[in-house]
C-alpha positions in Angstrom: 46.9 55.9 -102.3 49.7 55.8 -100.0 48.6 57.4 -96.7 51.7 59.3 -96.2 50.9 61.4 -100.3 47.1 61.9 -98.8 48.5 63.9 -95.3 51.0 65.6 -97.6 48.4 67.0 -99.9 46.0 67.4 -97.4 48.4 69.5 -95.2 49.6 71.6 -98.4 46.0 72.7 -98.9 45.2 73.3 -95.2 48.5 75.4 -94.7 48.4 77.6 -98.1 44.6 78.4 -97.1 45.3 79.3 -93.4 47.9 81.9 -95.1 45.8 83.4 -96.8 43.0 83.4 -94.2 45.7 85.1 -91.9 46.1 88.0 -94.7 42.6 88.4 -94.7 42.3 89.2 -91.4 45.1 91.3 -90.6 44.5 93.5 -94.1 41.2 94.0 -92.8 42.1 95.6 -89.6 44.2 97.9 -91.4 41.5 98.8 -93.7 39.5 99.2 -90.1 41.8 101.8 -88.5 41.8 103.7 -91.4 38.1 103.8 -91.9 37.8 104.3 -87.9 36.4 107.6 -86.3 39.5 109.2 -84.8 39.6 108.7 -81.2 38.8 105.3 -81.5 42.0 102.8 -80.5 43.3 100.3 -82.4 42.3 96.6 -81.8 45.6 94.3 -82.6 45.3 91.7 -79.7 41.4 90.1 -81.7 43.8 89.4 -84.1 46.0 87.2 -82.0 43.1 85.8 -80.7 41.8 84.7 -83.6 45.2 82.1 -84.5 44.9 81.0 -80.8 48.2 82.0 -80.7 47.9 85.0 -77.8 49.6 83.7 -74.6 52.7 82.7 -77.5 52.8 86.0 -78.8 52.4 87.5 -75.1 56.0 85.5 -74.2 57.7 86.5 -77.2 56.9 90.2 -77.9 54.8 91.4 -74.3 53.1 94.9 -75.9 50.6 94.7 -78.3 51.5 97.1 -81.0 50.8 97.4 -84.6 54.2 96.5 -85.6 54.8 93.5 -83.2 51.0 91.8 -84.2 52.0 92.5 -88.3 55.4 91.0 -87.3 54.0 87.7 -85.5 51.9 87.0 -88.0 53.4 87.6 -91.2 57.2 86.8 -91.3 57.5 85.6 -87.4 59.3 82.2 -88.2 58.8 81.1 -84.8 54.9 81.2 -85.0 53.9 77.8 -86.6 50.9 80.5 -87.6 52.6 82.9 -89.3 52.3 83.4 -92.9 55.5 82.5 -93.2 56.0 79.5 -91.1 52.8 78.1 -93.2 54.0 78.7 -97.0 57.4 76.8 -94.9 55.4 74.0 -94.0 52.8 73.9 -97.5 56.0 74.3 -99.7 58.0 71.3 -97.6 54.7 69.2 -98.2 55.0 69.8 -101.8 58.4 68.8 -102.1 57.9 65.4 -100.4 55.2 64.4 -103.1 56.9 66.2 -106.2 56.2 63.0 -108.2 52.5 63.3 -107.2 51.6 66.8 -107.7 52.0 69.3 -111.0 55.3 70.6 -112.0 52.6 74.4 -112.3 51.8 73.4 -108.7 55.2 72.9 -107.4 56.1 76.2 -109.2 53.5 78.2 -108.0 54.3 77.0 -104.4 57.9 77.8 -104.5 57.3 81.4 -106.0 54.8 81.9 -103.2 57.4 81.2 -100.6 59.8 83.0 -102.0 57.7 86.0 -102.9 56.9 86.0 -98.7 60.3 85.6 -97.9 61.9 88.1 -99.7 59.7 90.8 -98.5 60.6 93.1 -95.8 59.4 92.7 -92.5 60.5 96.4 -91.7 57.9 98.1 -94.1 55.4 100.5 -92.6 51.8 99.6 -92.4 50.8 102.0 -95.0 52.8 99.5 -97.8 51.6 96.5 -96.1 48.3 96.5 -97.9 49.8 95.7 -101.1 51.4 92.4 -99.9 48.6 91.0 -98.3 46.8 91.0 -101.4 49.3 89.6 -103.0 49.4 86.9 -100.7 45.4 86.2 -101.3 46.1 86.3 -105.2 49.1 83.8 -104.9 46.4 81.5 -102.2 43.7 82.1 -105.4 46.4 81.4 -107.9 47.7 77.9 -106.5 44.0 76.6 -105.9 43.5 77.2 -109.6 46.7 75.9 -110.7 45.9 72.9 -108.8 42.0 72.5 -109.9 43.4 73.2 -113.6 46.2 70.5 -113.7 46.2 68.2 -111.4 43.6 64.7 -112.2 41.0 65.1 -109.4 41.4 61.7 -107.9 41.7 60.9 -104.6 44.6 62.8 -103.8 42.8 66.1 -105.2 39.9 65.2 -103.3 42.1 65.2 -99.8 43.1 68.7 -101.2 39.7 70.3 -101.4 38.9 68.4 -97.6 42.0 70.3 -96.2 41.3 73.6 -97.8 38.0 73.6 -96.7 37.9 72.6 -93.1 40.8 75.1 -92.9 38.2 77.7 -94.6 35.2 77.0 -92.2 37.6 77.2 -88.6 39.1 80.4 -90.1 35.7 81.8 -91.2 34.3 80.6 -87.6 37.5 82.6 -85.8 36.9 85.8 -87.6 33.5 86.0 -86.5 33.7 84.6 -83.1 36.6 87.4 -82.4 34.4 90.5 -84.2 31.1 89.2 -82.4 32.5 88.8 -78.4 36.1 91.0 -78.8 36.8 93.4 -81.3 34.3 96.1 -80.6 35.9 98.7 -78.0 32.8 98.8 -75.5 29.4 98.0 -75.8 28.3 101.4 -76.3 29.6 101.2 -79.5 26.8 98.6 -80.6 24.2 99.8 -83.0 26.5 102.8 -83.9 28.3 103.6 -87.1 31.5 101.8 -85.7 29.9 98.7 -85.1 28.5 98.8 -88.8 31.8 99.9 -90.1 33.1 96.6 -88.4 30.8 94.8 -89.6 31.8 96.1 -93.1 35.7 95.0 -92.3 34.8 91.5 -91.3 32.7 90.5 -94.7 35.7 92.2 -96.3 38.1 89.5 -94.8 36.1 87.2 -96.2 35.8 88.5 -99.7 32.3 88.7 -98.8 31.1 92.3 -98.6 29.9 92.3 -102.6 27.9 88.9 -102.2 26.3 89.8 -99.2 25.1 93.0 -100.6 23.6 91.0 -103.6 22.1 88.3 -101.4 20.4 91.0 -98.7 16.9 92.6 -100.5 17.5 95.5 -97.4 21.3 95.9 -98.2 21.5 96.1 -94.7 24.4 95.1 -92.4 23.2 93.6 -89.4 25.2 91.2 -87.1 22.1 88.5 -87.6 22.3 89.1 -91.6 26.0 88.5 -91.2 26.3 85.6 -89.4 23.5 83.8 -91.1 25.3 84.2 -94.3 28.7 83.6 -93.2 27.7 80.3 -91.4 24.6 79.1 -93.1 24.9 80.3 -96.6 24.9 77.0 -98.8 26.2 79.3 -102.2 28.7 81.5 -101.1 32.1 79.6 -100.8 33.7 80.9 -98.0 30.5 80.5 -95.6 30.9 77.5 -93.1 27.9 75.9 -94.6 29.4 75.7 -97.9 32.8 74.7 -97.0 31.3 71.4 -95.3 29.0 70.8 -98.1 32.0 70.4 -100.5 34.4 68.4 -97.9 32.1 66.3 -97.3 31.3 65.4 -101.2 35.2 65.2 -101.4 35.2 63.2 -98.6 32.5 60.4 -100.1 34.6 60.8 -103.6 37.6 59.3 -101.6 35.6 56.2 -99.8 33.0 55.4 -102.5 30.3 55.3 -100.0 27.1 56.9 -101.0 25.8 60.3 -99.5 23.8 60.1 -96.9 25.7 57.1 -95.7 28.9 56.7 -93.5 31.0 53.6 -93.4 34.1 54.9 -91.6 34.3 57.5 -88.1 35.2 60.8 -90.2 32.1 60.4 -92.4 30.1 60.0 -88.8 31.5 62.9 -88.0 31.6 65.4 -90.9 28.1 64.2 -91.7 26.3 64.7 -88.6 28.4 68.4 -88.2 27.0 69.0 -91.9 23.5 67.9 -91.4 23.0 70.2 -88.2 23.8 73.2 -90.2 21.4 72.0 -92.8 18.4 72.0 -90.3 19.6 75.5 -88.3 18.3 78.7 -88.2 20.0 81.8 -87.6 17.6 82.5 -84.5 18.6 78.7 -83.5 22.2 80.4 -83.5 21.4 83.3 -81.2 19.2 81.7 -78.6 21.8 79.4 -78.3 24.7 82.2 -78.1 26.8 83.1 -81.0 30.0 82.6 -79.1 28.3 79.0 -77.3 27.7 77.7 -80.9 30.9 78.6 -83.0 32.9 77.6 -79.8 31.4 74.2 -80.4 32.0 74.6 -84.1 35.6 74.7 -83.7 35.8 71.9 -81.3 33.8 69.7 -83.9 35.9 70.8 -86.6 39.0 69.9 -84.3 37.5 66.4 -83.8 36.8 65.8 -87.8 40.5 66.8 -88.0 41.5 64.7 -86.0 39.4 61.2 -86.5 40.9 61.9 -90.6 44.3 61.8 -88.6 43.5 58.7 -87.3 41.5 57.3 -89.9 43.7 57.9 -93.4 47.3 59.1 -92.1 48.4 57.1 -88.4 50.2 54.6 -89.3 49.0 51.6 -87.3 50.8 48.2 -86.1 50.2 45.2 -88.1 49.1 42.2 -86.3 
């Protein structure tokens, strides 16, 4: 495969998933205020945070209000993170490999661009809801458009790579931001807030049901949380998960048996996976929450970018 289809289709998955994962969060929050105790103030700046984008959005907008945060990331074309700017870049992706991909995939694409930019950045919060979830139904729709008719060969295979390293970092964000920022004082932990937060951030992750299901105590505890959002092997937006399956993606493309590694992003990916399959969550805490998904991310930054220089630099001949 032509190195240039495998970073189109790799970057198409990556982008349309970190739109929706933006969604996600920023529907939560809304969903938070509303189920706040009043007197409590709203938290917009985690949310910033979370893209990495804070000192951008500081230069461009200075206050942190409801409206300018909803603005930056949702139809801010300026923000390479927006959810705009992403379904930009996932639907320009698409286009350069029209021959590869599905004519349903190129539609599906297209009408989730346009549906984002069509739609009013003025509306109140209140209305706001009802986009975002259409956003995470057109993210839903596209992956099973593209599971449904499109061969899974290699070029599938870089797909489910990109959508699922995108998954895990966004997954890793969420709860690095809700564990170390998002509460407004540590008074509040232990309380019905903190729990209520709690609540929001399985929510972002379509994750409040299975958790319920999985938990014999139906409690929600920060150590129950994190151990199933980052160790869980079943649930498929836990970190755990999401390497499982770009890692067997990843040894579908090279032909090299599990277990194995024949090339630097297989080193890689495997030896991240492979720690989370020996971890425990009271490994995680004595460590620090914060300490270990900090060094999530910057592992996850390094797989991204030995595939970069693995499958898609182009490199001098002779």
């Amino acid at each position: 495969m032509l190195s240039r289809v495998a970073d189109s289709i790799y970057w198409l998955n990556r982008y349309v998933e970190r739109a929706e994962n933006v969604a996600r969060f920023v529907d939560a929050n809304l969903t938070l205020i509303l189920d706040s105790p009043a007197g409590i103030s709203q938290q917009w700046e985690p949310l910033v945070v979370t893209t990495g984008d804070l000192q951008a959005f500081q230069n461009r907008y200075g206050e942190v209000t409801a409206e300018n945060v909803t603005q930056f990331l949702t139809f801010d074309p300026a923000n390479p993170n927006s959810i705009l700017s992403c379904l930009q870049v996932a639907r320009e992706n698409a286009r350069s490999i029209r021959e590869i991909i599905s004519s349903e995939m190129w539609q599906q694409i297209n009408s989730f661009y346009l549906m984002v930019k069509e739609a009013s950045p003025g509306q109140p919060l209140s209305k706001l809801h009802d986009f975002y979830t259409e956003v995470k139904l057109s993210s839903h729709l596209f992956a099973g458009v593209m599971d449904a008719t499109m061969t899974h060969n290699e070029g599938w295979h870089f797909g489910q790579m990109g959508r699922h390293l995108e998954r895990a970092d966004k997954t890793s964000r969420i709860l690095d931001v809700k564990y170390y920022i998002l509460l407004p004082s540590v008074k509040y932990v232990g309380t019905t807030l903190d729990e209520i937060q709690w609540m929001a951030l399985l929510r972002s992750t379509s994750a409040y049901e299975m958790y319920r299901k999985r938990i014999s105590q139906h409690r929600i505890t920060p150590t129950g949380v994190a151990n199933f959002l980052i160790l869980d092997r079943d649930f498929p937006r836990a970190i755990r998960f999401c390497l499982l399956q770009a890692e067997r993606s990843l040894h579908q493309i090279t032909g090299t048996p599990p277990g194995t590694w024949s090339d630097p992003v297989e080193r890689s990916l495997g030896r991240l996976r492979s720690e989370l399959d020996y971890l425990t969550i009271e490994d995680v805490v004595q460590r620090g929450l914060h300490e270990f998904l900090n060094d999530l991310q910057t592992q996850l930054n390094h797989v991204g970018g030995k595939i970069f220089e693995t499958y898609f630099a182009l490199h001098p001949i002779g």
